[in-house]
KEMAR-351854 format. One line per field, with one value per residue (C-alpha): residue in three letters; x negated, y, z negated. Coordinates in steps of 0.05 Angstrom, whole numbers. Layout:
N
r = Ala;...
X = X;...
Y = Y;...
Z = Z;...
REM end
This chain:
211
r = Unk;Unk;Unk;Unk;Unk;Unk;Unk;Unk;Unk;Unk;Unk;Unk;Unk;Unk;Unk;Unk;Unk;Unk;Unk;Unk;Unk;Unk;Unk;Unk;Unk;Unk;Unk;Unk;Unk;Unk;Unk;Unk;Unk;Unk;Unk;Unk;Unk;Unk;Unk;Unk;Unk;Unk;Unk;Unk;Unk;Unk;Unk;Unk;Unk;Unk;Unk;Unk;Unk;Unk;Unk;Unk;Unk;Unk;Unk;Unk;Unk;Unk;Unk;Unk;Unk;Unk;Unk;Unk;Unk;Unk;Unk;Unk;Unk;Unk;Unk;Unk;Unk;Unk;Unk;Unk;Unk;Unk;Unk;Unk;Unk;Unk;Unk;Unk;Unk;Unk;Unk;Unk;Unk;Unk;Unk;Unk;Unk;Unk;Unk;Unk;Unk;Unk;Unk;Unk;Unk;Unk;Unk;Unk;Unk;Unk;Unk;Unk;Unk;Unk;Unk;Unk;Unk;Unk;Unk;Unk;Unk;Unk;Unk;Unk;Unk;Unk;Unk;Unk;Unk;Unk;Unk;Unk;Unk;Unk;Unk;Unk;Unk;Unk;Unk;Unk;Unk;Unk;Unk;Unk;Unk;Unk;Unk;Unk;Unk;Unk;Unk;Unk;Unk;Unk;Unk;Unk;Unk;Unk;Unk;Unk;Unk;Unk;Unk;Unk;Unk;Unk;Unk;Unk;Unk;Unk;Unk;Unk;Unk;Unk;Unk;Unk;Unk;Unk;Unk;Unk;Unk;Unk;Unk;Unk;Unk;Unk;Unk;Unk;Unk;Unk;Unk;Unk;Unk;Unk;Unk;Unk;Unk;Unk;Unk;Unk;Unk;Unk;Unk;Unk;Unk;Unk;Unk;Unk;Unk;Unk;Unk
X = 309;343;391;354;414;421;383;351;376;328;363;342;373;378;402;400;344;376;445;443;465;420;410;364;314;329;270;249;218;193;131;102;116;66;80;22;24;34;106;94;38;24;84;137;160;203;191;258;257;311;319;329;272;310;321;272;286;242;263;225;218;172;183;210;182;184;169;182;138;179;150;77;64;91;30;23;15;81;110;87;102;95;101;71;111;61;112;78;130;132;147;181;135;152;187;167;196;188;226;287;322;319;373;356;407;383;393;369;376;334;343;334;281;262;250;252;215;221;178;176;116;129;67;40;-32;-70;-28;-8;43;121;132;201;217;277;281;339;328;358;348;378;429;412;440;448;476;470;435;438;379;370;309;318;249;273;256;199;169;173;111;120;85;45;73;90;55;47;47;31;85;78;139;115;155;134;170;146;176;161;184;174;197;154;205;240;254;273;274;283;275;273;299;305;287;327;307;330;320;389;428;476;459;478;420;349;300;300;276;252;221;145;127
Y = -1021;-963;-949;-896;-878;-807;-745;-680;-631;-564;-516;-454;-418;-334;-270;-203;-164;-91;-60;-37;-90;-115;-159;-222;-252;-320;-348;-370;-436;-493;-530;-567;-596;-637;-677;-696;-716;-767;-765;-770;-817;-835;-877;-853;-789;-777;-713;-691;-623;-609;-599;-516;-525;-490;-542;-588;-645;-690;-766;-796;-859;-855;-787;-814;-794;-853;-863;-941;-965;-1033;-1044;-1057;-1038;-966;-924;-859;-822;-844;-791;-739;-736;-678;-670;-611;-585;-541;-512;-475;-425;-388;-312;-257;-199;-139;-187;-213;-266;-283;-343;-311;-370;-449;-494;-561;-616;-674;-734;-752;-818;-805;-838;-791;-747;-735;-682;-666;-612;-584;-540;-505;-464;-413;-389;-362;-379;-339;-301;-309;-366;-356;-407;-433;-474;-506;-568;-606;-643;-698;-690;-744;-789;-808;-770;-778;-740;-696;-620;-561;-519;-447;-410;-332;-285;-208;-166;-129;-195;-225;-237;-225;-257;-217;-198;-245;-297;-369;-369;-427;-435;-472;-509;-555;-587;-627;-669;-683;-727;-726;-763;-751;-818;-877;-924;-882;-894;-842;-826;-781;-773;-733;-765;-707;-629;-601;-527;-488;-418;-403;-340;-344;-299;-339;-361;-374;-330;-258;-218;-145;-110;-104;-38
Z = -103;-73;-11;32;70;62;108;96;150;162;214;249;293;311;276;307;265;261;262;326;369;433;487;459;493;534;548;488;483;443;483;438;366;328;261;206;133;75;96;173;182;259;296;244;258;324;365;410;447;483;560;547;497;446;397;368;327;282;259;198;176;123;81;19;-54;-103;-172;-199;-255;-256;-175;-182;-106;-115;-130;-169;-99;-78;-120;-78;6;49;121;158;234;283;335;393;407;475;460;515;518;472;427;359;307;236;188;154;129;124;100;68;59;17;-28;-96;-144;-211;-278;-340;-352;-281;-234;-158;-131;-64;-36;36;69;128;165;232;252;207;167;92;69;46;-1;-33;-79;-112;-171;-196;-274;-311;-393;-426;-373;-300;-227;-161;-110;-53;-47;-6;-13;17;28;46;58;51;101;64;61;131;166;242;293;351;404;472;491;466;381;340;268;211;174;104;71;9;-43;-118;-168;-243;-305;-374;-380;-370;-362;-310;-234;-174;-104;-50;20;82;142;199;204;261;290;337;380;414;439;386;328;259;224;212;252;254;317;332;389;387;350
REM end
């Protein structure tokens, strides 16, 4: 039906939370990174951390959205996939963090009259949700292509974690297909999420000193 060749890259990675320019921490560390959903059922998602632990990265097999009334085994909950990450994050003391920005890299291949939503949840264990969203339409002739999606959280709205110690964050990521057109087929897919926790300052997660 379709050629799911294409991947959804999310990266994460430091940036220095203030103007006044300090030492970051360096042992920061990913232990632990668990993988559950419609999009990640058991045995398809792929769980690398590296030897530093500062990068984690997650394969998929299965996290595709479909939508194909002509294919009588594709089901109306097909249209919808979402993949929840739990990363148990290892903390210096008097240090905090909090999600500042999220790249997503994608593919798409919808006849006319369809949409893709994606949608992406930032949380800490307890705490209240970011959520972003971005869509692309077709009206009245078919696309495919490729997408770059950003997701920024201002700092008035950034929910930081406590301070030190082991801390438990939450990555979602959903996609939704819709048609107004009955007769209309598309699909989507993610195929990796990449994040990391480095040295270098450039993107992703923001850190201050514990206030």
């Amino acid at each position: 039906m379709f050629k799911l060749s294409k991947k959804i890259l999310l990266s994460s990675s430091l940036l220095l939370a203030s103007s006044q320019l300090f030492a970051l921490p360096n042992n920061v560390r990913i232990s632990r990174v668990d993988a559950h959903g419609t999009g990640c059922p058991p045995g398809s998602a792929y769980i690398n951390i590296s030897p530093d632990r500062q990068v984690f990265t997650a394969i998929f097999d299965e996290f595709q959205a479909i939508i194909d009334p002509r294919d009588p085994y594709v089901s109306y909950s097909d249209r919808h996939k979402r993949c929840d990450l739990a990363l148990t994050v290892h903390v210096p003391q008097g240090w905090q963090f909090s999600i500042f920005k999220a790249d997503y890299e994608g593919w798409y291949d919808l006849e006319r009259g369809m949409s893709l939503t994606q949608t992406s949840t930032y949380h800490f264990q307890g705490n209240k949700r970011h959520r972003k969203r971005s869509r692309i339409t077709t009206r009245n002739r078919p696309k495919n292509g490729e997408f770059i999606f950003t997701d920024k959280m201002g700092v008035q709205s950034l929910e930081w974690s406590a301070c030190g110690g082991p801390r438990n964050m939450f990555i979602s990521s959903e996609l939704r297909l819709s048609s107004r057109n009955r007769s209309s087929s598309g699909v989507a897919g993610i195929d990796a999420i990449e994040g990391q926790f480095s040295m270098k300052a450039h993107y992703g997660i923001r850190w201050r000193r514990c206030r």
